[in-house]
C-alpha positions in Angstrom: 43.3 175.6 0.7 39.9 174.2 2.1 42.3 170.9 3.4 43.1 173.9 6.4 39.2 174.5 7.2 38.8 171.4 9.2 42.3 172.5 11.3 41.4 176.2 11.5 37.7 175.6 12.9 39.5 172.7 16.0 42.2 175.7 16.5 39.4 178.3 16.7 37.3 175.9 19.3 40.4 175.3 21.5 41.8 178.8 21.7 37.8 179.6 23.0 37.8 177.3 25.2 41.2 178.4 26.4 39.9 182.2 26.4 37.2 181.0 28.5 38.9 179.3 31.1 40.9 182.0 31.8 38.1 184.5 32.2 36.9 182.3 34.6 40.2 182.0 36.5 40.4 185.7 36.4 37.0 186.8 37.8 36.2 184.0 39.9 33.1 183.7 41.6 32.1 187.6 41.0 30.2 189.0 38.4 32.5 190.5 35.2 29.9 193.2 35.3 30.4 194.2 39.4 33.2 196.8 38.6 36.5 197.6 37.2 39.8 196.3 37.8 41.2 198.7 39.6 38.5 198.5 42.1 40.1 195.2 43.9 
């Protein structure tokens, strides 16, 4: 099973990069620290 390592690490540095993007998208310009959601 090590033939999946190289496949698994590219998935794992795609879906973060993904994850990232979209925590960007969702707070913008504003700290993620400066409140809660529900505070919009």
């Amino acid at each position: 099973m090590i033939f999946m390592l190289p496949a698994g690490i590219a998935d794992g540095l795609l879906s973060g990069g993904a994850f990232v993007l979209i925590v960007v998208s969702w707070f913008g310009m504003r700290s993620i620290s400066a409140g809660r959601i529900s505070e919009r």
